[in-house]
Structures are given as C-alpha cells and as structure tokens.
Rosetta silent file (secondary structure, phi, psi, omega in degrees, C-alpha in Angstrom):
SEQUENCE: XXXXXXXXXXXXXXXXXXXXXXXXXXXXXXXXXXXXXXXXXXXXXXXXXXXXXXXXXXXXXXXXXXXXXXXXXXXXXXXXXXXXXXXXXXXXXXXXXXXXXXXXXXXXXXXXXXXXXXXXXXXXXXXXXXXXXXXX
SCORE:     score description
SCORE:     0.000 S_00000001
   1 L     0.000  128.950  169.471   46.882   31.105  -77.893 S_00000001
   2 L   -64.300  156.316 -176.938   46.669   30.698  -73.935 S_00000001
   3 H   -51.617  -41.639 -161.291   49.027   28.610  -72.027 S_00000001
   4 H   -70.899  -19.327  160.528   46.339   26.137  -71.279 S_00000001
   5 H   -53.173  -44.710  145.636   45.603   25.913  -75.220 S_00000001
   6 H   -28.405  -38.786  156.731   48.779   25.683  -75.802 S_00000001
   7 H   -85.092  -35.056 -179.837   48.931   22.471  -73.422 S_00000001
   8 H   -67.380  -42.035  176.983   45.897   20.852  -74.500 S_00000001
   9 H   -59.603  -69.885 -154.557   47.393   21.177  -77.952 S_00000001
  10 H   -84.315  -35.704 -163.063   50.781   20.035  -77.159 S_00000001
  11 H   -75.176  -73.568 -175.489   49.050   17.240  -74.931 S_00000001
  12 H   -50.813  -19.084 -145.545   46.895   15.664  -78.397 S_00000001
  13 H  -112.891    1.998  157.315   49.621   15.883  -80.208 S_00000001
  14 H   -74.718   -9.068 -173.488   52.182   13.644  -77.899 S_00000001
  15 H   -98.571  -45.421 -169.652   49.242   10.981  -77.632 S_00000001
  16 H  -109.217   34.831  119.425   48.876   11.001  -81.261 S_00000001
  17 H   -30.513  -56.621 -142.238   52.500   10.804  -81.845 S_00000001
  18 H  -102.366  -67.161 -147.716   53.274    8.311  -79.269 S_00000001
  19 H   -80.442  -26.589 -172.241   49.989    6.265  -79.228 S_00000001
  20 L    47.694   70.042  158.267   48.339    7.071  -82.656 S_00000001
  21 L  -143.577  173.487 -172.515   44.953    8.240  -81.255 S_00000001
  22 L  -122.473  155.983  166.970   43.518   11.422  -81.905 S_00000001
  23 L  -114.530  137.377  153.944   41.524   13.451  -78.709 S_00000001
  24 L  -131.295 -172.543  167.302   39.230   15.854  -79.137 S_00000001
  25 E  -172.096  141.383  154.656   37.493   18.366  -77.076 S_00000001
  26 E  -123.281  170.943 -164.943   35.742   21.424  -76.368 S_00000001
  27 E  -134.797  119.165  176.464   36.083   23.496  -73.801 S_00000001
  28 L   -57.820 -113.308  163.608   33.826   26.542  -72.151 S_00000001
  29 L  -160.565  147.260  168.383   35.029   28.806  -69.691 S_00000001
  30 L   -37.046  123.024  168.049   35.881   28.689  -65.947 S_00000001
  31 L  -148.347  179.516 -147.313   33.361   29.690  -63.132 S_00000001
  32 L  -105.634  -55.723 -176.892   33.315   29.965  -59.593 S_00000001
  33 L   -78.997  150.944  174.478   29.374   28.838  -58.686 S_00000001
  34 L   -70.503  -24.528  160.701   28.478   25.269  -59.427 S_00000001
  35 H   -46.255  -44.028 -165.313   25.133   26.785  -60.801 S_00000001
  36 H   -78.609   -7.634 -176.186   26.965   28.479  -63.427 S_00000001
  37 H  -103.505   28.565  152.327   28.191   25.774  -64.630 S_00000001
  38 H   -74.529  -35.209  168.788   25.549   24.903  -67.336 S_00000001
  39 H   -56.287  -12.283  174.294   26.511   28.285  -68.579 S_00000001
  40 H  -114.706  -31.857   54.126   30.216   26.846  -69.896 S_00000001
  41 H    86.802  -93.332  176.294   28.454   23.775  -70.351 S_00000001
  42 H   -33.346  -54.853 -163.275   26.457   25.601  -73.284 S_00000001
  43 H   -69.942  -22.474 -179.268   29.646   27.512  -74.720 S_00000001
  44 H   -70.525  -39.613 -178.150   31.319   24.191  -74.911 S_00000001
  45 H   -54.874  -23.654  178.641   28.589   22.638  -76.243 S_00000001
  46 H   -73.529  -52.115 -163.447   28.527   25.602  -79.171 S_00000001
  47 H  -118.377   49.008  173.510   31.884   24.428  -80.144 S_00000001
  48 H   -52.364  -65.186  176.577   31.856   21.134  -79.829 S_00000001
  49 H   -34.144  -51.617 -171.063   31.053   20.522  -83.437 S_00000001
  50 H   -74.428  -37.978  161.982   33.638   22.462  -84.550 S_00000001
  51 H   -48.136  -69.864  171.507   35.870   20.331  -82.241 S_00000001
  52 H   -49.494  -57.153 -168.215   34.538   16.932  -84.236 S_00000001
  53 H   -87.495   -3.162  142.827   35.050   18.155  -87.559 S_00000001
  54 H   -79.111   -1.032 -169.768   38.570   19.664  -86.883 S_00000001
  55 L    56.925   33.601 -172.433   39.763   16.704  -85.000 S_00000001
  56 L  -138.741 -149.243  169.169   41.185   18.939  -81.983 S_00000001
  57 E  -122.208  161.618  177.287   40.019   21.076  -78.979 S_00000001
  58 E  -118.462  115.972  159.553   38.249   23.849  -79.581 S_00000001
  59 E  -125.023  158.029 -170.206   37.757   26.560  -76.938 S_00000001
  60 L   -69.595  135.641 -160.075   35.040   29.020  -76.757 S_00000001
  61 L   -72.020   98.744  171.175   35.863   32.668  -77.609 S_00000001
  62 L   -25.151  114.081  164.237   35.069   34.813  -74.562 S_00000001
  63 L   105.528    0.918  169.710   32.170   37.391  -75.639 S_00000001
  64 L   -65.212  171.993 -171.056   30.436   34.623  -78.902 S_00000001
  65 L  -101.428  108.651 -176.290   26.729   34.321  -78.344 S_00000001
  66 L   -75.367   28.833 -169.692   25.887   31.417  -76.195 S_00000001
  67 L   -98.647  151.677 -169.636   22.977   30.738  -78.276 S_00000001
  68 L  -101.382   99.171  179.442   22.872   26.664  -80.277 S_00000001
  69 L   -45.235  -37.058 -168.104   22.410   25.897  -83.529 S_00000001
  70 L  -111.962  135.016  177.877   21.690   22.534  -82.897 S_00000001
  71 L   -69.331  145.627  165.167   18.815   21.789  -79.732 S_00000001
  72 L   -42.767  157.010 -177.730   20.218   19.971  -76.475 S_00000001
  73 L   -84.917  127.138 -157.557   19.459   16.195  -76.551 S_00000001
  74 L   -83.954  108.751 -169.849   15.629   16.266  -75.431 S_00000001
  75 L   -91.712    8.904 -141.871   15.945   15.054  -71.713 S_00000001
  76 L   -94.976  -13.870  179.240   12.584   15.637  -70.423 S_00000001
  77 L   -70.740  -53.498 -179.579   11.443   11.518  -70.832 S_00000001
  78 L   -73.851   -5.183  170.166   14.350   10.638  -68.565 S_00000001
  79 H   -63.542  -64.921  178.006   14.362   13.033  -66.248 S_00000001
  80 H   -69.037    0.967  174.274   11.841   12.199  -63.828 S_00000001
  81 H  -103.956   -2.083 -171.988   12.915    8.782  -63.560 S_00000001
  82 H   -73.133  -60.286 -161.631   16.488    9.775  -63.655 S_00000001
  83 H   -85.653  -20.779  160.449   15.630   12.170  -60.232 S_00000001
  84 H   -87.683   -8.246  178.791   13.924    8.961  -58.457 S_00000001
  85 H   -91.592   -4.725 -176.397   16.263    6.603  -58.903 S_00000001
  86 H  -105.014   -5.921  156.590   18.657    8.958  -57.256 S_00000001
  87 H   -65.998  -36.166  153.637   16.325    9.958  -54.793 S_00000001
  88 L   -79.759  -15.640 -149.108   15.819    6.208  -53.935 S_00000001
  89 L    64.443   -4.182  168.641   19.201    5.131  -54.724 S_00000001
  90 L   -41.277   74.542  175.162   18.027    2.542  -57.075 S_00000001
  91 H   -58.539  -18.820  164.688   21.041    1.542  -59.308 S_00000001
  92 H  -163.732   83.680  115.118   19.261   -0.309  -60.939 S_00000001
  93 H   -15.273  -75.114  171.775   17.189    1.998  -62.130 S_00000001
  94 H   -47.293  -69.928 -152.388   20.185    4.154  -63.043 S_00000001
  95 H   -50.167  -38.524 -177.222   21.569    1.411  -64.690 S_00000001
  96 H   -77.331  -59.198  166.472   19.307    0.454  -67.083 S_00000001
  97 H     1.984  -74.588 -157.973   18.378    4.100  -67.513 S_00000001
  98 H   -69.439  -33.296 -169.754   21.955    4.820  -68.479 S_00000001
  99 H   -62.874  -85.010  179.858   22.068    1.337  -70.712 S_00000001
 100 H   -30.670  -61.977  151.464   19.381    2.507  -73.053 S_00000001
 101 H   -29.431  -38.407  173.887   20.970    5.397  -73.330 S_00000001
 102 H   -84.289  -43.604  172.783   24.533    3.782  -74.528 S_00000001
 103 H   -50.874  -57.812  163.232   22.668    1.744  -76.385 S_00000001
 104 H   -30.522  -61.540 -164.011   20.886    4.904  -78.321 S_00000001
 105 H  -104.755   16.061  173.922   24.579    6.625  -79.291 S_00000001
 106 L   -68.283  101.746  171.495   26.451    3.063  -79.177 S_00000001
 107 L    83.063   18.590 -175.699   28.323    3.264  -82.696 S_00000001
 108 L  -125.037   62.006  154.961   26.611    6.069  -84.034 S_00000001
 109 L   -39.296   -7.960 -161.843   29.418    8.611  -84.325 S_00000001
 110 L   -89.008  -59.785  179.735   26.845   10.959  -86.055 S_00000001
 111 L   -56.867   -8.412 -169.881   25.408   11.168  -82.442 S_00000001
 112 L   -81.391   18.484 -161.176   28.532   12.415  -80.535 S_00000001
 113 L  -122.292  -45.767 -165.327   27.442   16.340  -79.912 S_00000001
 114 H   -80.557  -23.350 -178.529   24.167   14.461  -78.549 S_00000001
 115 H   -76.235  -18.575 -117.567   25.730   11.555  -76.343 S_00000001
 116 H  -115.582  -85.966  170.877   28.261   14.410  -75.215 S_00000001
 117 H   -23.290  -42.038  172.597   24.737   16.367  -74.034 S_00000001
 118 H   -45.948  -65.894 -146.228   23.273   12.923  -72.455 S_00000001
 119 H   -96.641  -26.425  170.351   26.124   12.619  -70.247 S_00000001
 120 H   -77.283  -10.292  166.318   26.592   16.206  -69.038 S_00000001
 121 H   -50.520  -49.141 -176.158   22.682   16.277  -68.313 S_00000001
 122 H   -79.864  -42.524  169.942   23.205   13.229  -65.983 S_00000001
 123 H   -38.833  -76.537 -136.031   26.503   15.130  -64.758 S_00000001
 124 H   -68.560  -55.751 -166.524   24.498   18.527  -64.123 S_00000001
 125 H   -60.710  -51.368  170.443   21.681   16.304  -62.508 S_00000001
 126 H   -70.889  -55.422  157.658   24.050   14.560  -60.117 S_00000001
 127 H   -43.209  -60.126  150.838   26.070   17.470  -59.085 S_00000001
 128 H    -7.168 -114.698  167.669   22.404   19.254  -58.633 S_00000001
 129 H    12.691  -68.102 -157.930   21.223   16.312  -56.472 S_00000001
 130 H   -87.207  -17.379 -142.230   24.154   16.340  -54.281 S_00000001
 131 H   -98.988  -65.974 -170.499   24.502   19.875  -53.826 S_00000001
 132 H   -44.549  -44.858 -171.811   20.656   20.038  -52.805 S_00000001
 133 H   -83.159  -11.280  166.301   20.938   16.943  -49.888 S_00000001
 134 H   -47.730  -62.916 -171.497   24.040   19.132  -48.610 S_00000001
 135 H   -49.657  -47.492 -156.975   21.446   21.926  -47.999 S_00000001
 136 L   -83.209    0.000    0.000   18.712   19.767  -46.531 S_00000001
C-alpha cells in the first residue's frame, strides 16, 4: 500500500470513527497535461464500482486495461446546450441544465457510477472551456 493509500485509508476511517459516516472513492492516476486528464478520469471510473460495493477507496492498479464494463452516462443530449450556455454565460441555462440532472440521480443510489460520470463530464467540459478562452 502507498503512503497516499495509506492516508486515504487512515483518513475514512477517523471520519467513520469520529463522525459515523462512511466515504468512498476512487481514484485514477496522476498526470501532468490537463488533456490527459480524462485518461485517469476513465481508470477511476473502472473502479469506481468496486469502490461502492466495498464501501472504501479504491485505486486503480497501474498497467489494468482502461477499457469499461459499464458505458459512460450518454452526454451527447446535453452537450450542446451545456457548451452555449457557457459560451453565453447563461446561468440559467446551466442551472436548470444541471437541475434536471440532480433531479435524474436525486435518491437513486443505483445511479451513483452514472451521477459520478454526469459531474466529471461537466468538470472535463468546464476545464476544456476555460483552457480554450486562455488560448483565444
């Protein structure tokens, strides 16, 4: 086990000691370009599951097969209006956007490998975005 496993670990288990909650997470791997980072993105996203049904963190094994059992939450409705309201600035756009969404995985624990996907999509998309009016 790595130190930082070794903290994250030691971390859940004073909160659900102290606090009686449980955390869980997974975690990918470290990269340098902001591009790359759908690629740890993915490997977290492999063991996410495996996070939820142990109740811990999970981190991804350096050299597993970044390939998904389960498909990415299909983003392709929300996208283009997702990239105009942030092209306009139109919160709210965004807003409702993101409300139907919470609304979708609101109380549906079943749903948490897909809400998980929702929100790093909008993450990815925003980071994108901003990266792109730097260049321009």
């Amino acid at each position: 086990m790595s130190d930082i496993e070794k903290q994250f670990t030691d971390m859940a288990s004073v909160l659900h000691n102290y606090f009686n909650v449980t955390i869980i997470g997974a975690i990918g791997f470290s990269v340098e370009e902001p591009y790359l980072l759908r690629e740890s993105y993915l490997a977290a996203r492999k063991v996410l599951p495996i996070a939820v049904k142990e109740r811990s963190f999970v981190f991804f094994a350096e050299g597993e097969s970044l390939e998904l059992e389960h498909p990415l939450f299909d983003f392709s409705e929300s996208r283009s209006e997702i990239r105009r309201a942030f092209e306009e600035l139109d919160t709210l756009a965004l807003y409702t956007i993101i409300s139907k969404m919470i609304e979708i995985f609101e109380d549906r624990p079943d749903l948490v490998v897909t809400a998980t996907d929702a929100a790093c999509n909008i993450l990815y998309m925003v980071t994108s975005f901003l990266r792109m009016e730097k260049i321009l």
